[in-house]
Every structure is written in structure tokens, then in C-alpha cells.
LUMMI-170487 format. One record per residue (C-alpha): residue number from 1; residue in one letter; x, y, z. Coordinates in steps of 0.25 Angstrom, whole numbers, plus 2048, in hexadecimal, padded with zeros to 3 digits. Example, Ala and Ser with C-alpha at 12.3 -4.5 7.8 and 13.67 -1.06 7.14 Angstrom:
! residues 2
[1,A,[831,7EE,81F]];
[2,S,[837,7FC,81D]];
! end
This chain:
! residues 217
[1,X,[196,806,4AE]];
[2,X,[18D,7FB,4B1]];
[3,X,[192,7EF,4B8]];
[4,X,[193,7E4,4AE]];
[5,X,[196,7D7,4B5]];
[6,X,[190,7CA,4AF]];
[7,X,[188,7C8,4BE]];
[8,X,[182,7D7,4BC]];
[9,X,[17A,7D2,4B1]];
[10,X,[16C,7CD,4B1]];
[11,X,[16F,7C3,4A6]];
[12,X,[177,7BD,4B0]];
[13,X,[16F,7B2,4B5]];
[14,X,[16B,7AE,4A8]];
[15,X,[17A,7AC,4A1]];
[16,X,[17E,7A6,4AE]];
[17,X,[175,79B,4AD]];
[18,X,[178,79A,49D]];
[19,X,[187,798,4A3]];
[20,X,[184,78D,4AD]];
[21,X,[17C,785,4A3]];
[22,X,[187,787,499]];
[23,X,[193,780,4A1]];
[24,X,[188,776,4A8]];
[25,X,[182,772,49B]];
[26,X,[18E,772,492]];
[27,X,[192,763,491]];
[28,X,[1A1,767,491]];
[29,X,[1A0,772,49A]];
[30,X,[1AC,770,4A5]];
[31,X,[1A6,773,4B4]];
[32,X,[1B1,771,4C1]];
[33,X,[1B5,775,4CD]];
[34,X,[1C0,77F,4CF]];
[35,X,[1C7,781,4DC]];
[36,X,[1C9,78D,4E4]];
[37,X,[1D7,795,4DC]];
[38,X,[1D6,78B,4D0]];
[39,X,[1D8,794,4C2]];
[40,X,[1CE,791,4B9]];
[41,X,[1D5,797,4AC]];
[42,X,[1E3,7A0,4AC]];
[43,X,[1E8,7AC,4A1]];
[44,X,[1EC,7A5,494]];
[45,X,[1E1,797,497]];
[46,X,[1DA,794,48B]];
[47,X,[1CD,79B,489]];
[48,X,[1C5,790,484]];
[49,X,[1BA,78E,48E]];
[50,X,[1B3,797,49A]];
[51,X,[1AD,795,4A7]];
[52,X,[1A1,796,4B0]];
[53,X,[1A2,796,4BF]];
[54,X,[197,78C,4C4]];
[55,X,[19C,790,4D3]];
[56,X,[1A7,796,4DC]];
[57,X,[1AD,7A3,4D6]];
[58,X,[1B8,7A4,4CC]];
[59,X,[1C0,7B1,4CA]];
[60,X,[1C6,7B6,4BB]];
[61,X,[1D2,7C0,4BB]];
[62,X,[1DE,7C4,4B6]];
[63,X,[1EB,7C4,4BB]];
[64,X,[1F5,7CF,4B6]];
[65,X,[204,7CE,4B3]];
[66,X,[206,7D2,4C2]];
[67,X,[1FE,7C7,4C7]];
[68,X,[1F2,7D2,4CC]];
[69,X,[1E5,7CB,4CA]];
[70,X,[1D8,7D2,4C2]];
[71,X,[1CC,7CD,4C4]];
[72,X,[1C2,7CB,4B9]];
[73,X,[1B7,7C3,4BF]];
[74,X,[1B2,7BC,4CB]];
[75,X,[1A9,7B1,4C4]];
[76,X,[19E,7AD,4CD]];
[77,X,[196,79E,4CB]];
[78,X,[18E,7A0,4BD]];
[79,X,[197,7A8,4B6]];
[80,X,[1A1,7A6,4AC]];
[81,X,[1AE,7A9,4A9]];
[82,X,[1BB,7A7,4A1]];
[83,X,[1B2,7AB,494]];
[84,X,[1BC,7B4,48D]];
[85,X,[1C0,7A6,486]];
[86,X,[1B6,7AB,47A]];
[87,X,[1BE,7B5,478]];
[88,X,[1C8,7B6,46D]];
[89,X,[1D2,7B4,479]];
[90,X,[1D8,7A7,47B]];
[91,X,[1E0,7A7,488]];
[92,X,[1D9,7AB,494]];
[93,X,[1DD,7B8,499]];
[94,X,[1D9,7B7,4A8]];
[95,X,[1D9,7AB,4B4]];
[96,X,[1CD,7A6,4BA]];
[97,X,[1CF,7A1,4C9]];
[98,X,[1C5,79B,4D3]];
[99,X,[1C2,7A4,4DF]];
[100,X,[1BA,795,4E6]];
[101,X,[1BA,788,4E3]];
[102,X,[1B0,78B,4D5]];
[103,X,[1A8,782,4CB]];
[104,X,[1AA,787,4BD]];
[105,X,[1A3,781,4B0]];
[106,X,[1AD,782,4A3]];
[107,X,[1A9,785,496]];
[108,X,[1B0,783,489]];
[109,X,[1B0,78B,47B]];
[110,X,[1A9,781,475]];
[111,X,[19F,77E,47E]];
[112,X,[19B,78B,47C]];
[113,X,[19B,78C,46F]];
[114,X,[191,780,46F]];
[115,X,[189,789,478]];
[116,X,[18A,794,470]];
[117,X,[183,78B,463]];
[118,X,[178,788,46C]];
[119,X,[172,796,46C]];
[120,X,[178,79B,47A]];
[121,X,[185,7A4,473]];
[122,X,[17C,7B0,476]];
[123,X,[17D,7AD,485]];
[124,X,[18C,7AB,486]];
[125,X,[18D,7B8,47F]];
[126,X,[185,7BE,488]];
[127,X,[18D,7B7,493]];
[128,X,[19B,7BC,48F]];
[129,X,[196,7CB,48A]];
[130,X,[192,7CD,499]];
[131,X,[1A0,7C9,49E]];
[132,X,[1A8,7D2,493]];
[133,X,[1A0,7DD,498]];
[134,X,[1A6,7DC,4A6]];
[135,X,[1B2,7DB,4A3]];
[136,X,[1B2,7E7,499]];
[137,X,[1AD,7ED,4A4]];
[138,X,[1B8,7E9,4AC]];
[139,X,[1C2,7EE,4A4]];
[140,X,[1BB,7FB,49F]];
[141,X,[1BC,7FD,4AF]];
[142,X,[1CB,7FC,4AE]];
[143,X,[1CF,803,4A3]];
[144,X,[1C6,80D,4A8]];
[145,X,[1C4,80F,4B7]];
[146,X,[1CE,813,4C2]];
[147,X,[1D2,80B,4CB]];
[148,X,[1C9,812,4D5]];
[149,X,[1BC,810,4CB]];
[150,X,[1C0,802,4CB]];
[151,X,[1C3,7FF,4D8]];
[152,X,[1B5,808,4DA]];
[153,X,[1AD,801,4D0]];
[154,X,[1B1,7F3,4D6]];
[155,X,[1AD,7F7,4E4]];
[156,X,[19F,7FC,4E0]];
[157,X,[19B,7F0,4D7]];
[158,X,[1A1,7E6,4E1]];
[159,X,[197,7ED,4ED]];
[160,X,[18B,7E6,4F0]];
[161,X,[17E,7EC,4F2]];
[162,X,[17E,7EB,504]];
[163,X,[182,7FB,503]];
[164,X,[181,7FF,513]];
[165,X,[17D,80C,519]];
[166,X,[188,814,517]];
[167,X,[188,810,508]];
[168,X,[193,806,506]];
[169,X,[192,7F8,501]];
[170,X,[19C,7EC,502]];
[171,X,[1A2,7E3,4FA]];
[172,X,[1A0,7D7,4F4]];
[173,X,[1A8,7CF,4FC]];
[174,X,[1B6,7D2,501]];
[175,X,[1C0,7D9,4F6]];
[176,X,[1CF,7DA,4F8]];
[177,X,[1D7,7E6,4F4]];
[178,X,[1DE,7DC,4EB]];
[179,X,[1D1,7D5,4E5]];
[180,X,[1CC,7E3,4E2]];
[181,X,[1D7,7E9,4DC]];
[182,X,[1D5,7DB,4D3]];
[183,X,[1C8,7DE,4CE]];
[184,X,[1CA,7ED,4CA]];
[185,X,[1D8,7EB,4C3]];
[186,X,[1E1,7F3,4CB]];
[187,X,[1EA,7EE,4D8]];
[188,X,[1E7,7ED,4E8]];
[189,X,[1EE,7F9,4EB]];
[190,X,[1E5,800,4E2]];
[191,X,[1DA,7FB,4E8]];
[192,X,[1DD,7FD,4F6]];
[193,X,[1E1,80C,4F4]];
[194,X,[1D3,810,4ED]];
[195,X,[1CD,808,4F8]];
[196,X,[1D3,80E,502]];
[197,X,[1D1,81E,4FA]];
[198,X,[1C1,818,4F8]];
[199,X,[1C1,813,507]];
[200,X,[1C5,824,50C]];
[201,X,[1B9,829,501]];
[202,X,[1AF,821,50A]];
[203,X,[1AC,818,4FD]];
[204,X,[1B0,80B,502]];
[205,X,[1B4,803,511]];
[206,X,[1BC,7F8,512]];
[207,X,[1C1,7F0,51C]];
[208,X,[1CB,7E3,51C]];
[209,X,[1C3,7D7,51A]];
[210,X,[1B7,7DE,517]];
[211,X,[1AF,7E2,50A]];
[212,X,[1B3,7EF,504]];
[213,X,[1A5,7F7,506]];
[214,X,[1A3,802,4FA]];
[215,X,[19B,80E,4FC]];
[216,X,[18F,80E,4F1]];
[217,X,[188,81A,4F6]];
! end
């Protein structure tokens, strides 16, 4: 399956750039600072307006009834987020929480709209298409996949390219047992249990404290 994520595609830059100039230049576009923690938007906020992330980082997930946390997204600076107010749903369904102290732009329905009559509908579409392509993906994944594949799949996209002699790569940063289980829909225990069965087939090495390494070839 090919890896969809907005970043991945080379009309990235371009719709990036189409975002920034949207918040900056929209008269009354909303851009302030958020602190470390602070919750941009919770489940059952109105969803009249969306986001774009000037700096800092901002996380999107959801929370279930047992108060185990799913991530959706990790929002880097120039991307946006909270767009699932154009839908026909009217209560947002997931929370948005700054990871740093962050800068975010907010844009409303109507400023949009007002966009939109100015020739640059095609743009946004394009925009949101790229982000509902992720998330079907994402959820194709889980209705799909073992927890094993997922847990497997996550590893290998996460791995950056430094693969050493012995053919394993690191990790983007250091991921918890917890964090992980977040991102492929299933629990820590999970994790750690398929981490530990990957570890004795030689596929991955891990050390507390330090970035899992996945073994690529």
C-alpha cells in the first residue's frame, strides 16, 4: 500500500505555501500563541473553523471511553488541521493538544468560502482530499491488519534512511511502549509483547532510553 501522508506528496510545498498565505492574508484570520498542554478544541466543540500551525507542533487524537488516547496526527508548522469542520458533522469528534508552546493561525467557514469565490476552491479540495486519503488509510489499516502488521508497518514507515551495516535503522526519535501502542490502535501490552517476539526474530533492538532500530534488510 503506498504511504499517503500529506508530507509524502510533491504537491506539498505548493498547498503549504497556499495555506500560510490564506491565514496571513485573510483580514479576519485569528493568529495566537498557545502554550505548552493548552487544548486547542475538545469532542462536541463546534466545527466552524480550522487551523494552521505557523510553529511548534500540535497533536490531534482521540480519546476512548477508557480514557486510552489514539492518535491521528502529529501537525508540524504549515500544516493544517481541524478541517473535518466542512463536513456535514457538526461537533468535532477528536481534541487537539499543543505538544510546545505553538503559533496557530484560525480560519473561519466564511472566510473560506470568500476564498473559495476567488478562484482558489480547487486548492483547498485538493488540500483536504490529500488528508482524507490518510486517514482512510489509517483506518483500512485497522480494520484490516493484525496488530503485528500494524505495529510492523508503523516501525518500518517511522525508520529513517541512517540503515547501518548490519542492516537496521533507528527511529525517528524516541517512541514509548505507550506512544506506539497510541499510534497503531491497540494497548501498551500489545506492543511490548510483539516487540519483545520481533526483538528474538532479530528484526528489531531496543534499549531503554534509546531509539527502537528496525531491521530493513
Amino acid at each position: 500500500m503506498p504511504d499517503l501522508h500529506l508530507a509524502h506528496h510533491r504537491q506539498c510545498g505548493a498547498l503549504t505555501a497556499l495555506a500560510r498565505d490564506l491565514a496571513l492574508g485573510l483580514p479576519h484570520a485569528t493568529v495566537r500563541k498557545v502554550a505548552k498542554g493548552e487544548q486547542l478544541y475538545r469532542p462536541g466543540d463546534p466545527t466552524d473553523h480550522f487551523y494552521l500551525l505557523l510553529e511548534g507542533r500540535v497533536r490531534t487524537s482521540i480519546v476512548g471511553g477508557d480514557g486510552q488516547e489514539f492518535i491521528l496526527q502529529d501537525v508540524e508548522p504549515g500544516e493544517s488541521f481541524g478541517e473535518l469542520c466542512f463536513c456535514e458533522v457538526r461537533a468535532r469528534q477528536e481534541q487537539a493538544v499543543a505538544l510546545e508552546q505553538a503559533r496557530v493561525a484560525r480560519i473561519g467557514l466564511e472566510e473560506l468560502a470568500r476564498f473559495a469565490d476567488g478562484g482558489g476552491l480547487w486548492q483547498i479540495v485538493e488540500m483536504f482530499t490529500h488528508r482524507l486519503a490518510e486517514l482512510e488509510r489509517q483506518l483500512q489499516e485497522v480494520a484490516t491488519a493484525s496488530v503485528r502488521d500494524r505495529l510492523w508497518n508503523f516501525l518500518r514507515r517511522e525508520a529513517t534512511s541512517a540503515v547501518d551495516a548490519q542492516g537496521f535503522a533507528p527511529l525517528a526519535g524516541v517512541h514509548t511502549h505507550q506512544e506506539i501502542a497510541a499510534r497503531v490502535f491497540t494497548t501498551r501490552e500489545q506492543v511490548s509483547a510483539h516487540l519483545a517476539a520481533l526483538r528474538h526474530e532479530g528484526l528489531v533492538r531496543y534499549r531503554r532510553g534509546q531509539p527502537i532500530e528496525v531491521r530493513l534488510r
